[in-house]
Backbone bond lengths (Angstrom), bond angles and torsions (degrees), N, CA, C in turn:
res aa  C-N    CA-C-N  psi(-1)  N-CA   C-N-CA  omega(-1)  CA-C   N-CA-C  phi
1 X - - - 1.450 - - 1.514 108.95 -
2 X 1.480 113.29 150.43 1.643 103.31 173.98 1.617 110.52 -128.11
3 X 1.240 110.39 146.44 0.924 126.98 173.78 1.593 128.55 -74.15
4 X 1.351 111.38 78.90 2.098 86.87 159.62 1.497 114.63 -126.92
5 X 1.326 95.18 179.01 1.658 116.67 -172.73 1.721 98.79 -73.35
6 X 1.252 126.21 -61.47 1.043 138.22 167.71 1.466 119.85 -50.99
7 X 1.596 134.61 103.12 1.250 126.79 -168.67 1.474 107.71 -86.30
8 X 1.109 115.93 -46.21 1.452 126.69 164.91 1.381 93.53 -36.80
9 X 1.061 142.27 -139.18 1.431 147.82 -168.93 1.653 112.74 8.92
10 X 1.448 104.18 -43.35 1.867 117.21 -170.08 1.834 84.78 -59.46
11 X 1.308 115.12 -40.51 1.418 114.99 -172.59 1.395 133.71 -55.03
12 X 1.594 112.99 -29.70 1.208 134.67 -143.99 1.593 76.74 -110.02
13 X 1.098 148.75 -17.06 1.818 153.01 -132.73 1.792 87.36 -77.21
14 X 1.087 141.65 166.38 1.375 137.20 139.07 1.814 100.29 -110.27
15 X 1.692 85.08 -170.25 1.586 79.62 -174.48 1.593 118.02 -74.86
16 X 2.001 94.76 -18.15 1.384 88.67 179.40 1.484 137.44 -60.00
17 X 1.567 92.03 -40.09 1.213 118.64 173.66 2.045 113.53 -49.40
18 X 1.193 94.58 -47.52 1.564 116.10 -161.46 2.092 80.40 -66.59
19 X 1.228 105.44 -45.82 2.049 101.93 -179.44 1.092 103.43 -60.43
20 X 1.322 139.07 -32.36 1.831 122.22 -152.39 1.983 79.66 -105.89
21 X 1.127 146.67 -34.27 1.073 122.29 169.47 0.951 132.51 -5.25
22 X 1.509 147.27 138.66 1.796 129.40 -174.67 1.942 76.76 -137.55
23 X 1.184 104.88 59.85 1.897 100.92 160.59 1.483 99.94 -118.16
24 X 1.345 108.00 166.35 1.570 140.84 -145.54 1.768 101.16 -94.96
25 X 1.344 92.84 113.55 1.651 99.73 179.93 1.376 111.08 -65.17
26 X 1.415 102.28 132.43 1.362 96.56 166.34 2.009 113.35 -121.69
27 X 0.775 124.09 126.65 1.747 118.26 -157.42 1.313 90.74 -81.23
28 X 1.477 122.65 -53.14 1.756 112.53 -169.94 1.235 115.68 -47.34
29 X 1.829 117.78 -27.29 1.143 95.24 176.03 1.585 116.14 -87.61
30 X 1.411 107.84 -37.76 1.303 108.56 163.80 1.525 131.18 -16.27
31 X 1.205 91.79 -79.39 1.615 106.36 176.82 1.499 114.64 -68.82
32 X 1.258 126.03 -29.57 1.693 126.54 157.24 1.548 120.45 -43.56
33 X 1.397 82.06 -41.39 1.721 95.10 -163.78 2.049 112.19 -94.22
34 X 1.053 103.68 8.31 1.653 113.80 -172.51 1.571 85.90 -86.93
35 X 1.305 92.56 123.31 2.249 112.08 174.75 1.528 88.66 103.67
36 X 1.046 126.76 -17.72 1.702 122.91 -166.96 1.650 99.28 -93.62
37 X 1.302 145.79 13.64 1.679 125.30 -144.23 1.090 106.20 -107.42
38 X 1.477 141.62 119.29 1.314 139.33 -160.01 1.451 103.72 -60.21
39 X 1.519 108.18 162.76 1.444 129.81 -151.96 2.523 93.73 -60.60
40 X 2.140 79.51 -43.49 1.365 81.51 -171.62 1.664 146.83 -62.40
41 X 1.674 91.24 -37.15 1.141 122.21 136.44 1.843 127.25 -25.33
42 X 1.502 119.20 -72.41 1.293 128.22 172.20 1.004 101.80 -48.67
43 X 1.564 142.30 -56.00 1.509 134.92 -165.27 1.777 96.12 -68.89
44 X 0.868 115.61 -66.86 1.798 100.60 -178.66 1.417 99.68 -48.26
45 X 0.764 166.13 -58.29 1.449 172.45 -131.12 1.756 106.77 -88.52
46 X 1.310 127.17 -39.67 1.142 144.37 -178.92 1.971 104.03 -109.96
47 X 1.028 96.55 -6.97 1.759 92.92 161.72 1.651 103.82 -90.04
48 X 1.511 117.21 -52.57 1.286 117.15 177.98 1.219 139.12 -39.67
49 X 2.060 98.50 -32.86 1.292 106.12 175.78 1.497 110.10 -107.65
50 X 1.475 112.96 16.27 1.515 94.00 150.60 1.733 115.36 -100.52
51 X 0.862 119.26 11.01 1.547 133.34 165.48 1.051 104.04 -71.44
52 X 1.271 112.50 -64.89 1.510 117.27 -175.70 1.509 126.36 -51.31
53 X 1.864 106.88 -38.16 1.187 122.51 177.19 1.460 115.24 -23.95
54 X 1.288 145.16 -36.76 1.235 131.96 173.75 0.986 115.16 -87.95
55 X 1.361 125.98 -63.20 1.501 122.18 160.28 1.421 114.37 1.76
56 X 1.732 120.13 -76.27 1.153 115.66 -165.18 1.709 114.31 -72.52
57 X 1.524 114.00 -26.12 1.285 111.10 -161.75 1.370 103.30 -75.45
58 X 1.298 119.40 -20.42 1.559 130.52 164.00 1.483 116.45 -41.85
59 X 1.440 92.20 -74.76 1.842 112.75 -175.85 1.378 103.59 -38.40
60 X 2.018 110.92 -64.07 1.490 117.43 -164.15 1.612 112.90 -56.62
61 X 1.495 121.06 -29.28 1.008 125.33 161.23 1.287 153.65 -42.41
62 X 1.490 94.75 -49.84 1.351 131.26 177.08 1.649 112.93 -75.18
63 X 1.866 88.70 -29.73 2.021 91.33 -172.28 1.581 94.38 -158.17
64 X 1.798 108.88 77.24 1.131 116.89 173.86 1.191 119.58 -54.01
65 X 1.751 124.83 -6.02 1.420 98.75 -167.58 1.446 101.17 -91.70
66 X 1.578 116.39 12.81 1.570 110.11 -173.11 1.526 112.11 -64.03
67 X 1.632 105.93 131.55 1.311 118.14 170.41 1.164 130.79 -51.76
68 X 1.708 104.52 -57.76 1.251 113.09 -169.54 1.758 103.35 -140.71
69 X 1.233 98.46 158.63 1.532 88.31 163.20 1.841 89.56 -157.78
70 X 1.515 103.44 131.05 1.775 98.30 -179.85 1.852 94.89 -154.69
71 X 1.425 95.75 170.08 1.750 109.51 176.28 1.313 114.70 -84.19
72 X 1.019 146.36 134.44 1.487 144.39 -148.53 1.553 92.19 -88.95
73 X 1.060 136.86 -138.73 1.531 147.22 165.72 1.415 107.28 -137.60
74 X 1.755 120.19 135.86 1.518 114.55 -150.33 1.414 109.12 -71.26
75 X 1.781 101.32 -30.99 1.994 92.88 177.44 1.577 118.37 -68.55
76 X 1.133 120.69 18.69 1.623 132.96 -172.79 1.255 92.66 -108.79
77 X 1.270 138.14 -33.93 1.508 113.20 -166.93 1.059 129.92 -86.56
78 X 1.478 118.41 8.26 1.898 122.70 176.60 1.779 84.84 -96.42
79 X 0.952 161.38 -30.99 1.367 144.07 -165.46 1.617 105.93 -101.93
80 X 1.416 134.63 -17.82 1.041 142.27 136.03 1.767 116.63 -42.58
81 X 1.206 111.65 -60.61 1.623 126.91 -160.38 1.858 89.85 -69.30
82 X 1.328 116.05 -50.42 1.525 96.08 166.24 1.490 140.12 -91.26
83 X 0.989 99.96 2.58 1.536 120.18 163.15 1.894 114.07 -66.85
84 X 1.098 93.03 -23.17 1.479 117.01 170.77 1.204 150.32 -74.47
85 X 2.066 74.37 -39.14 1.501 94.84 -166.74 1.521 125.22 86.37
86 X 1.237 131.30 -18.26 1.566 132.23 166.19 1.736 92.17 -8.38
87 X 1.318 90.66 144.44 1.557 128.36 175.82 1.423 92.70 -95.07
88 X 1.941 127.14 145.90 1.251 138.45 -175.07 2.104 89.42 -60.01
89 X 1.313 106.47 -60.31 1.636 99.04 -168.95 1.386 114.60 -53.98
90 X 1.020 138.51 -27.59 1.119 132.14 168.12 1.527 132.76 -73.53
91 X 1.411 115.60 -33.79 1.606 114.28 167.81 1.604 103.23 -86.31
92 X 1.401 146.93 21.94 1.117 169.53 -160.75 1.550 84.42 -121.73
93 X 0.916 175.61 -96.15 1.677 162.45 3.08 1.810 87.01 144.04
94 X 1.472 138.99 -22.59 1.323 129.15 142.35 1.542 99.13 78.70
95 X 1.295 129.16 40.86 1.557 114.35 -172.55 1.651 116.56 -110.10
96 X 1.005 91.06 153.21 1.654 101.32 -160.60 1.427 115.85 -53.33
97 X 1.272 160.08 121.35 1.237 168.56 -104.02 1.776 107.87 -149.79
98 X 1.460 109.88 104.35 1.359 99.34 179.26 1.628 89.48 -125.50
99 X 1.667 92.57 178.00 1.226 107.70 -166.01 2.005 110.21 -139.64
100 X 1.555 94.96 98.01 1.686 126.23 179.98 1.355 112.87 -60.31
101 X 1.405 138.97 106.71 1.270 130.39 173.87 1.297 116.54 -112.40
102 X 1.503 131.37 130.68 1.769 131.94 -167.65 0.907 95.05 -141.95
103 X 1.227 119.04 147.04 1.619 136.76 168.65 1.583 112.23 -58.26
104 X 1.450 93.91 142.85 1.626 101.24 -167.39 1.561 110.89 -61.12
105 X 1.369 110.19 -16.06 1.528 106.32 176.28 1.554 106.32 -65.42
106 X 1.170 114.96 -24.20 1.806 115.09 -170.03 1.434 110.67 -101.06
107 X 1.800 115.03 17.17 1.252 106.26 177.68 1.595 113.73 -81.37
108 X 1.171 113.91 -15.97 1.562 101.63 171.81 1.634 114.55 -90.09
109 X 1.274 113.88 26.56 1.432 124.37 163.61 1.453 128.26 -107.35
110 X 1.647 110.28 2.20 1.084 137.38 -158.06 1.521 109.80 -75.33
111 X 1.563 110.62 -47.19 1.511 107.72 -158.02 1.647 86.30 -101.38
112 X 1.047 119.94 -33.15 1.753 99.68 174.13 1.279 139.45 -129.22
113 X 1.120 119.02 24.49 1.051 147.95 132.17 1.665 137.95 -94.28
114 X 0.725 114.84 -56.95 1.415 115.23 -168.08 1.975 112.46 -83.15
115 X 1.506 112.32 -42.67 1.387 128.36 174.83 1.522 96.83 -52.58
116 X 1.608 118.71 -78.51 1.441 130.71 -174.41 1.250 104.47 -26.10
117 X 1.447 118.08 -53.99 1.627 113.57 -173.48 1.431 125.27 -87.09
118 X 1.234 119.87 -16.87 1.151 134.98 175.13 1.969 106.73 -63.28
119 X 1.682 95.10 -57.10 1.429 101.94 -177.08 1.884 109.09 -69.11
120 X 1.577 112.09 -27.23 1.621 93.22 157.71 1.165 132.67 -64.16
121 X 1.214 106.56 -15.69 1.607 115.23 -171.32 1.660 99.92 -83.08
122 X 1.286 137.48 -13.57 1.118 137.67 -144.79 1.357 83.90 -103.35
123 X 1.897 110.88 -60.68 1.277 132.07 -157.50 1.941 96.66 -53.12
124 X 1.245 117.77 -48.91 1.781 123.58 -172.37 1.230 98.23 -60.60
125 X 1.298 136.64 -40.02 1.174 141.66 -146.93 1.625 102.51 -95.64
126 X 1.144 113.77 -20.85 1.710 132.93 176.54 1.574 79.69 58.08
127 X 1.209 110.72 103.26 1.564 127.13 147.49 1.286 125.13 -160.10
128 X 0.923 124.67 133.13 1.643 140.84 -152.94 1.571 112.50 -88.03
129 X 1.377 107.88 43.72 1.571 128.98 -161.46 1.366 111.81 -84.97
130 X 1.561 133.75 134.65 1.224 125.62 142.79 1.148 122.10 -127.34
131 X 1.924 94.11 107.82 1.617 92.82 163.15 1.429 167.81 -81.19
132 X 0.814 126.10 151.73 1.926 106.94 -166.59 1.341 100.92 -117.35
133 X 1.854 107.26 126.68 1.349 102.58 -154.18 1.576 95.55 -118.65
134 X 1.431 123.04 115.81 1.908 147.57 -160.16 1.231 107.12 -109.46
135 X 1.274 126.78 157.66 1.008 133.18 146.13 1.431 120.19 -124.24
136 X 1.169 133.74 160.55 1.758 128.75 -169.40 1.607 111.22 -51.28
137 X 1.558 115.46 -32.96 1.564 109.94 172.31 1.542 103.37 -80.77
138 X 0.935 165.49 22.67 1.448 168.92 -117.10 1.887 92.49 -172.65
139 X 1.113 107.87 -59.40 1.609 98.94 -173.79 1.385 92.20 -83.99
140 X 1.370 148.14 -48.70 1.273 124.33 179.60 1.317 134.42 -42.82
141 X 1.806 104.62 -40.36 1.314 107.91 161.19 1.435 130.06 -39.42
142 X 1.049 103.14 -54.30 1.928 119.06 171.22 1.705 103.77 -41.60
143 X 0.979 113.45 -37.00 1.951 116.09 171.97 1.082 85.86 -50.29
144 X 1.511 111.82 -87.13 1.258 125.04 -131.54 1.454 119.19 -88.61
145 X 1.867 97.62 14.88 2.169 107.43 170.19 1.691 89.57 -109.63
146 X 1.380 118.00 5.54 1.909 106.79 -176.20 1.256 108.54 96.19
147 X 1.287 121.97 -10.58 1.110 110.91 -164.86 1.967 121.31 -110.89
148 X 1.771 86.50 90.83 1.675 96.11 -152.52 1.342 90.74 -96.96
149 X 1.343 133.00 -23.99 1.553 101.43 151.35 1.174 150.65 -16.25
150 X 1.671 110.52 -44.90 1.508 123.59 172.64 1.304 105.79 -62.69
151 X 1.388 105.22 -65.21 1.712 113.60 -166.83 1.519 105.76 -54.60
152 X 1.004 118.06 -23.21 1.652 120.27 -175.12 1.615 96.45 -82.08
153 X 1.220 117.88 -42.11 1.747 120.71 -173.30 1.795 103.67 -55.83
154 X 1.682 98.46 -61.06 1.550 102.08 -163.61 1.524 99.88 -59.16
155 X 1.976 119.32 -37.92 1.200 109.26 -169.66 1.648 109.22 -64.53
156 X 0.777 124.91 -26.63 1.835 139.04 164.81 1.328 131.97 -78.87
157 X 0.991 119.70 17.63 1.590 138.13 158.81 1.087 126.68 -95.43
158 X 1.299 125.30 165.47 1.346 122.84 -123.52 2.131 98.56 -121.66
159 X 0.796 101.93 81.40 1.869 113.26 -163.34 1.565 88.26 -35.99
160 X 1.290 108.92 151.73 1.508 154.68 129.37 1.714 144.71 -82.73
161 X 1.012 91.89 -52.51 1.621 123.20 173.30 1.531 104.17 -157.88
162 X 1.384 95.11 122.46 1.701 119.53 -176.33 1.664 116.09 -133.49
163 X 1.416 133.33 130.34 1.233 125.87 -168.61 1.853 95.74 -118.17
164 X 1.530 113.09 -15.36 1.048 121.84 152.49 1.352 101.91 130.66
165 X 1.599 138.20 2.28 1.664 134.50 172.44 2.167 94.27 -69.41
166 X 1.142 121.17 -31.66 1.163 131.60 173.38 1.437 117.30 -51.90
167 X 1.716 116.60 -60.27 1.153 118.00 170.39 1.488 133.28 -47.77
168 X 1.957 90.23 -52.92 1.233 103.48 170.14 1.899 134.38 -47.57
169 X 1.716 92.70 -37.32 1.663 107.39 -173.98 1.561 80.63 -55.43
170 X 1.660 126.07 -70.96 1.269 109.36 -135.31 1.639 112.30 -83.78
171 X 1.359 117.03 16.33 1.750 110.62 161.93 1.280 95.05 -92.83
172 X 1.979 153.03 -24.38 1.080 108.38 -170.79 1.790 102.50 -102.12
173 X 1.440 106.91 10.25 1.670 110.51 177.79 1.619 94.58 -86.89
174 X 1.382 134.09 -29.63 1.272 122.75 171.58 1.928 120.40 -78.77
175 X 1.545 101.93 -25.68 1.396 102.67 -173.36 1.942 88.15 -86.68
176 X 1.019 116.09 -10.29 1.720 105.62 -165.76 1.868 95.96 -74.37
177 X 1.377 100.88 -51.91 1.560 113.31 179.34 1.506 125.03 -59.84
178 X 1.699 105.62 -12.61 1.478 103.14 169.26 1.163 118.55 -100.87
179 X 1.765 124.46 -18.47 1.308 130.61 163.02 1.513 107.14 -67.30
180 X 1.078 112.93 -25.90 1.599 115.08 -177.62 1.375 120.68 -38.88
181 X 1.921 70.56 -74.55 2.127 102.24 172.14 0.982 113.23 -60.71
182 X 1.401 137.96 -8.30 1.528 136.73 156.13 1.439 132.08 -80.28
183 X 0.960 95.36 -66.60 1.543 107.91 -172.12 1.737 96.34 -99.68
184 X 1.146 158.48 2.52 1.228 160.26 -163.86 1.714 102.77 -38.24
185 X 1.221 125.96 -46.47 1.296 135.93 174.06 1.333 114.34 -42.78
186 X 1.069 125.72 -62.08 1.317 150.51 178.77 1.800 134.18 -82.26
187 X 1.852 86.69 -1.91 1.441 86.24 -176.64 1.612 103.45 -113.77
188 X 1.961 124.68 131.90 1.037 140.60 -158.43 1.532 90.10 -78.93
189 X 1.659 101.43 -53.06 1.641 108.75 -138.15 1.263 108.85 -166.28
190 X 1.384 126.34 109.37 1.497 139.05 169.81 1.677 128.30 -80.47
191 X 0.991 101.75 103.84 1.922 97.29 -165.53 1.352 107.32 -120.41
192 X 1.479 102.40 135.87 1.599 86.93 156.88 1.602 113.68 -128.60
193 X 1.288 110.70 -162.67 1.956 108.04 -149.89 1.453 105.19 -179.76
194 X 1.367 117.40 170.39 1.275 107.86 -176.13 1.786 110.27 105.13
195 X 1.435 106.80 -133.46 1.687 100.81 -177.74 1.284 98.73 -124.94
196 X 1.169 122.86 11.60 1.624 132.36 173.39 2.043 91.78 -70.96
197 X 1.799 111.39 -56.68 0.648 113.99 -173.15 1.751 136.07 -76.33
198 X 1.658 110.81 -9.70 1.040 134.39 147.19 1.338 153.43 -88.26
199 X 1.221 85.09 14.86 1.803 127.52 -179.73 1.632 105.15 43.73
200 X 1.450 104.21 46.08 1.849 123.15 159.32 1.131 112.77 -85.58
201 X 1.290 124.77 -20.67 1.354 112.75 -137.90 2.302 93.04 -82.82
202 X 1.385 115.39 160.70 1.170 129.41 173.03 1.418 109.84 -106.52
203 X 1.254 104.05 -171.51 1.388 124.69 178.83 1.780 99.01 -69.44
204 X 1.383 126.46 -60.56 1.323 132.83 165.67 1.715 114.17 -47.94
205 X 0.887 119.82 -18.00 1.543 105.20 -152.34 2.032 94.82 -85.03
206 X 1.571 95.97 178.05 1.872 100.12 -173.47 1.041 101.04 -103.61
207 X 0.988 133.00 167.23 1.531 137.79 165.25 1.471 105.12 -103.80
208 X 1.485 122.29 114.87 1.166 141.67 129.46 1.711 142.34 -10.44
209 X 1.310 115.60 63.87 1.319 102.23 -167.62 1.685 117.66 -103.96
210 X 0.801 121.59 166.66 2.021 126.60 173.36 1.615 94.34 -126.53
211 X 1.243 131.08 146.20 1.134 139.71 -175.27 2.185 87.77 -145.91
212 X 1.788 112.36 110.28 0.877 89.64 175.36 1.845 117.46 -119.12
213 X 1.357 109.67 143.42 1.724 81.48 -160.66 1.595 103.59 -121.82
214 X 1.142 79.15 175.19 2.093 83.35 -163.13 1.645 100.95 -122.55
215 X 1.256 111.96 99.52 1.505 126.72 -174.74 1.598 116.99 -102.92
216 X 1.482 110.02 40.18 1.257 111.62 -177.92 1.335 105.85 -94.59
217 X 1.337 138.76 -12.54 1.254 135.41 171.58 1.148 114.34 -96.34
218 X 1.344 114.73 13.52 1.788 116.41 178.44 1.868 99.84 -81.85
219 X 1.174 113.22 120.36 1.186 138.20 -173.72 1.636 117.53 -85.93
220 X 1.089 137.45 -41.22 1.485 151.25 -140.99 1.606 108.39 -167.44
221 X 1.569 105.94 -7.88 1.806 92.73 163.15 1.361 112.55 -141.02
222 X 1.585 108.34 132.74 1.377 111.33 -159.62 2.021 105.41 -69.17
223 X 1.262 84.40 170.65 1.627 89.34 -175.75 1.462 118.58 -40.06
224 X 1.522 111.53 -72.58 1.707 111.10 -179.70 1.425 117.77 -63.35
225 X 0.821 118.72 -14.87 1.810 126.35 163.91 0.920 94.46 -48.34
226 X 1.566 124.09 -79.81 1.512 146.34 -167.19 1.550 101.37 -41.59
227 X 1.319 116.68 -70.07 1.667 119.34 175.05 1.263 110.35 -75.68
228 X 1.228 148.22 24.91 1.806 144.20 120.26 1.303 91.83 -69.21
229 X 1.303 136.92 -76.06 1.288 126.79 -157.34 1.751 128.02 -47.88
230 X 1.227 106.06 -35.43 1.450 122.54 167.32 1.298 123.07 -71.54
């Protein structure tokens, strides 16, 4: 999402514009705001991904077992780009940031195999892409270094090719942000588990959550009160 002072102008934004943005992600709104995205918005958004349309049908082709393939969200890509390491000339060049997911069995296929071809596929396709290539233990990690920004970014991006661990991230990155804004006081620790977290999960499958809460400052309502109420 981007931020300006000027709404008029915020209006006129395309999506490209809204990618080369270098403003500050914020996921609550992100994920608040997913079903909410103005009409104008969606049409850049659905122009982008028919651009892309070959691009991906290439990749999925080439390496059916890919999970996921989606657009990151544009205020995600300066904390991505150094998480990385990007060189100044290269995030200078402003290119659109997606996000590659493969099963952990194919992570040692990553740096020479699978990247090399992925980025030819980009290069034929003339698109100014950089991808970041994950696997389901790779974004979990990001939980479990603090760094739920990411997981909130990838869960808030904008699918391409989805087998459904994608879908799944972003109902419990949207249900995580409304328990947040609710109960935030009271909440220790948001987890999820299951095959979301073993990168099983399908298009059908549930998402798994633990919600754990810390009711030691509850003053005037006894414990199971407290957990009926929640």
């Amino acid at each position: 999402m981007v931020e300006n002072k000027n709404n008029n102008e915020a209006k006129k934004l395309g999506l490209s514009d809204q990618i080369s943005a270098p403003v500050k992600y914020d996921p609550n709104m992100a994920a608040a705001g997913a079903g909410q995205i103005p009409a104008e918005a969606m049409e850049e958004m659905e122009k982008t991904k028919k651009e892309l349309e070959e691009f991906k049908k290439k990749v999925v082709k080439k390496f059916p077992f890919t999970i996921s393939l989606s657009i990151l969200p544009a205020g995600s890509f300066k904390f991505f780009e150094e998480d990385e390491g990007l060189l100044p000339e290269e995030t200078k060049k402003k290119p659109l940031h997606l996000m590659l997911l493969v099963p952990e069995e194919h992570f040692k296929d990553i740096p020479k195999k699978i990247k090399p071809e992925v980025l030819k596929i980009a290069e034929e396709c003339k698109q100014n892409l950089w991808v970041h290539f994950k696997t389901p233990v790779d974004v979990w990690n990001y939980g479990l270094d603090s760094k739920y920004e990411f997981v909130d970014a990838i869960g808030s991006s904008y699918p391409l090719h989805d087998t459904g661990l994608l879908g799944a991230l972003r109902v419990a990155t949207i249900h995580k942000n409304l328990v947040l804004r609710k109960f935030e006081k009271y909440v220790a620790s948001y987890i999820v588990g299951g095959s979301l977290v073993t990168g099983t999960a399908g298009k059908d499958s549930d998402v798994d959550t633990f919600v754990i809460i810390d009711d030691t400052d509850v003053k005037r309502m006894p414990r199971m009160q407290l957990l009926e109420k929640l």
